[in-house]
C-alpha atoms as one frame of an Amber mdcrd trajectory, in Angstrom:
protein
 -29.299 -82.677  49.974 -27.991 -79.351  49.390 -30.074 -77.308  47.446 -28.729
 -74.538  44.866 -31.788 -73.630  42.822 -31.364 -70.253  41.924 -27.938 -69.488
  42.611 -25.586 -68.594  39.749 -22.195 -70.438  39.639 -18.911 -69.862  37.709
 -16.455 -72.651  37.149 -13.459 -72.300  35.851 -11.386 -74.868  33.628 -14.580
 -76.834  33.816 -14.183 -78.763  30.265 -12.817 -82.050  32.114 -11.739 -83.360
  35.346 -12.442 -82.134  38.971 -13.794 -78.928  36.913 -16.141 -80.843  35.020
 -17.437 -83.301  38.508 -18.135 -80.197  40.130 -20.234 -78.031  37.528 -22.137
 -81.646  37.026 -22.673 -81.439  41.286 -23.343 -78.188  41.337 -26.272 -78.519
  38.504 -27.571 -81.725  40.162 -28.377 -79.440  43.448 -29.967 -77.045  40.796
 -27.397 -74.376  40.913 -27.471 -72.411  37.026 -23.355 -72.824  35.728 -21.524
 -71.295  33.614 -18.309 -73.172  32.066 -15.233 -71.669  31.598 -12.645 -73.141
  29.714  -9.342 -71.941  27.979  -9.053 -74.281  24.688 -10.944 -77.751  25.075
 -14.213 -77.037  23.135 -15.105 -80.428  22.999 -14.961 -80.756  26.713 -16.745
 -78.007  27.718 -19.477 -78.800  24.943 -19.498 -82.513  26.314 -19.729 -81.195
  29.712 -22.784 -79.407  29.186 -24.319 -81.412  27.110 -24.372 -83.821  30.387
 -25.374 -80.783  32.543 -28.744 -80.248  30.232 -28.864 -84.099  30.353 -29.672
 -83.954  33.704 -32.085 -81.256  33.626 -29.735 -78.769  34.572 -29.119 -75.225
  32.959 -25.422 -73.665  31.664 -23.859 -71.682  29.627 -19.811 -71.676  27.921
 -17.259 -68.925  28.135 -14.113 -69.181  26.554 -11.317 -67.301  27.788  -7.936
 -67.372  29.332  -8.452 -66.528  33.451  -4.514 -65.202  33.546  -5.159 -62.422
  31.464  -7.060 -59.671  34.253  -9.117 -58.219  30.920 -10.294 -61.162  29.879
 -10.700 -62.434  33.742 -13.172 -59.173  34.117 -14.713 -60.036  30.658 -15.793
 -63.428  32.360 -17.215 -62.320  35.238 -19.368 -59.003  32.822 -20.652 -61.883
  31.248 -22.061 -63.833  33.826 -23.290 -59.925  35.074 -24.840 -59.459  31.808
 -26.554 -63.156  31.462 -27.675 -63.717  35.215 -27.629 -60.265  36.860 -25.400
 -61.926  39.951 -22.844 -64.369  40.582 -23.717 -66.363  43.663 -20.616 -68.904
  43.805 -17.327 -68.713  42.165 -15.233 -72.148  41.936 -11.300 -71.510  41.255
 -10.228 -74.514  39.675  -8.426 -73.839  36.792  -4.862 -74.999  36.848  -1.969
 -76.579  35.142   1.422 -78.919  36.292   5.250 -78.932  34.992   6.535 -81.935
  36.535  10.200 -81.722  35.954  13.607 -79.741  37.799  13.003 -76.624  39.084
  16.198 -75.472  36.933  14.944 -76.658  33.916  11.958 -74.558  33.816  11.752
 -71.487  31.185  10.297 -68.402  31.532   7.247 -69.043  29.897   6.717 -72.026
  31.558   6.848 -69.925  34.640   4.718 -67.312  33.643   2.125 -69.547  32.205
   1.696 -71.259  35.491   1.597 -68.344  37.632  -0.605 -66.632  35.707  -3.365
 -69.370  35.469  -3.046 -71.143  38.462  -2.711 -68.110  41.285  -3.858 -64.993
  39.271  -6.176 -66.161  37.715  -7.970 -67.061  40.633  -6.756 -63.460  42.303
  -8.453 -61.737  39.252 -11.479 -63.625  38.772 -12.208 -62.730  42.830 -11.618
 -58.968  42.680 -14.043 -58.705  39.433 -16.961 -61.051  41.376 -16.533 -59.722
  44.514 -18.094 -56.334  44.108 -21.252 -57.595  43.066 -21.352 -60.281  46.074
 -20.427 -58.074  48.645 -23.172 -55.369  46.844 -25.675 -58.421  47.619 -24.409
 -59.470  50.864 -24.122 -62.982  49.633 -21.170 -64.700  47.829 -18.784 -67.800
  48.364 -15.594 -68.284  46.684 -14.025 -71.913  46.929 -11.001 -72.058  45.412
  -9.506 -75.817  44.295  -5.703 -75.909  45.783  -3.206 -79.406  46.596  -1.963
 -80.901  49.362   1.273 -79.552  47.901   0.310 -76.250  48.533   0.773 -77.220
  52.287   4.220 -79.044  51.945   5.359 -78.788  48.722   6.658 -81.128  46.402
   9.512 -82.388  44.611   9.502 -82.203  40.730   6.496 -79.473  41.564   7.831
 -76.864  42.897   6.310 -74.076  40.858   2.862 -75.558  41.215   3.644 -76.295
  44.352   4.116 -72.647  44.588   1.064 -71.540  43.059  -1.131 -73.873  45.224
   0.838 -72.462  48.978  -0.196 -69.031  47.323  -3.716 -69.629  46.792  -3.992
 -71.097  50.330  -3.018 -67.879  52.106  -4.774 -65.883  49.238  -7.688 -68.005
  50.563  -7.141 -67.252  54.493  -6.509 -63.499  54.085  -9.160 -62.828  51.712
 -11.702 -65.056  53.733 -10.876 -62.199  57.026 -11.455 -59.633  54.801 -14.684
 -59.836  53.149 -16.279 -61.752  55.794 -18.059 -59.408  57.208 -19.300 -58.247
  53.761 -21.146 -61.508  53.809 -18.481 -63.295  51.586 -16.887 -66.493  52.275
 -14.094 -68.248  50.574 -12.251 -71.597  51.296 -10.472 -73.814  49.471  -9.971
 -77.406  48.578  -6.979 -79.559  48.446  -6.806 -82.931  47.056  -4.467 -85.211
  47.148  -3.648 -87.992  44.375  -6.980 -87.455  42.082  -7.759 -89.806  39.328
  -7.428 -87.269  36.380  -5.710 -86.649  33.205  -3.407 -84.372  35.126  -1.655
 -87.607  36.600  -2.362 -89.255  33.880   2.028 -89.210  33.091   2.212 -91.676
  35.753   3.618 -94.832  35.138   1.390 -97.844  36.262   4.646 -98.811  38.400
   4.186 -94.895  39.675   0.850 -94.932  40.514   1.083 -98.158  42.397   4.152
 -96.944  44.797   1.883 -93.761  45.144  -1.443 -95.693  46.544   0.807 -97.386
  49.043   1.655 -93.961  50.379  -1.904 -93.050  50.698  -3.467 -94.206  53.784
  -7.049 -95.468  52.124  -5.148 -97.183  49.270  -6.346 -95.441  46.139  -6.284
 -92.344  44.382  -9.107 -90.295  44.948 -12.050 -89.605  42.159 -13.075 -86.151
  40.582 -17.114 -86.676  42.271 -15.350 -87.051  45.937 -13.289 -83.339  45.419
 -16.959 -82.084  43.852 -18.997 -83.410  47.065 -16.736 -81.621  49.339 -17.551
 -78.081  46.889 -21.093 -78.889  46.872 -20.567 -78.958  51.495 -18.935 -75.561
  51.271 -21.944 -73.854  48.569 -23.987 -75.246  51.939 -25.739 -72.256  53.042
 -26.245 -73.751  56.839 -21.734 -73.771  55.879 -21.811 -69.958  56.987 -19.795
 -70.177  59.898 -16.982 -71.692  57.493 -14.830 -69.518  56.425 -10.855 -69.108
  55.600 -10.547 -72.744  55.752  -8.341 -75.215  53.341  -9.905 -78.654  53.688
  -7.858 -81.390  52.928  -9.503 -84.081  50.639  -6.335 -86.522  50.166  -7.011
 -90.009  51.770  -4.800 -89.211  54.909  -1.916 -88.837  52.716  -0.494 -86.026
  54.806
């Protein structure tokens, strides 16, 4: 089992699906997490309410990642509460399934900004206090169409291919500051994200996936919880794919 008690984690868009699996993982191993969320208070209230449940220990931030003041605000806070920041989870992100074309501006923006710099300015604020520690690990939640790109997806397809490289070129950099960063791909996840899908939709898709089924929030949070693995410190740069052999 991998044990976390003491470190400090931040999650990010942790009020419900693969966010919420992994700051209930993460608290389970004993790791202290603070929940960030952008407008579901509910969720985030529900999810730790189930964190204390456990016998785990967390706190709520509110605040919109893809705004760099308010990213740095975040990060002060867990500063100010916990005096270090130990792991940081990138998983905040949102879809537009539709034409390319069709997109607006806003739509574009609002994607870019929370699902790539977001991420981008969470990491610069966190990392001088890991690398002042010699300890920190970044793991930052990506797709499998990040690596090939999809159809219908193509700006979060976008987003996800740019937090991949952000992820390898970062990783070579602050290395040998102690740092390590990764991400996580899944594939088809059973959340509300894909929650659009058609039951007609969803069926065509498991036939596509090798294993037969869509994967579950707890199996993408397992493979965080190998990476926060401090005997994991050889790993670094990587984007593990967590997708049922889809690709």
């Amino acid at each position: 089992m991998v044990n976390l008690q003491g470190k400090v984690a931040l999650v990010t868009g942790a009020s419900r699906g693969i966010g919420k699996a992994i700051a209930l993982e993460l608290a389970k191993s004993g790791a202290t997490v603070v929940i960030n969320y952008s407008k579901d208070d509910n969720g985030a209230e529900t999810t730790l309410a189930e964190i204390i449940a456990i016998g785990g220990y967390g706190k709520l931030i509110k605040g919109n990642i893809g705004d760099a003041k308010r990213a740095k605000k975040i990060i002060d806070f867990v500063i100010q509460d916990f005096g270090k920041i130990d792991i940081l989870v990138n998983n905040a992100g949102i879809s537009i399934v539709g034409l390319f074309m069709d997109s607006t501006e806003e739509e574009i923006s609002n994607i870019i900004s929370t699902n790539l710099l977001g991420a981008i300015y969470l990491s610069k604020y966190a990392l001088p206090h890991m690398i002042k520690r010699g300890y920190g690990n970044i793991i930052n939640i990506s797709s499998m169409w990040g690596e090939v790109g999809a159809s219908c997806e193509v700006l979060y397809s976008t987003t996800k291919g740019g937090i991949n490289l952000f992820t390898k070129s970062l990783a070579k950099e602050v290395a040998p500051m102690g740092v390590r960063v990764n991400a996580i791909a899944p594939g088809a996840i059973n959340t509300e994200m894909n929650s659009f899908l058609s039951e007609e939709d969803k069926l065509e898709l498991e036939r596509e996936i090798p294993v037969g089924r869509f994967g579950e929030t707890k199996e993408i949070a397992k493979a965080v919880l190998f990476l926060c693995n401090d005997e994991c410190k050889y790993l670094t740069g990587q984007v593990i794919r967590v997708d049922g052999g889809m690709i």
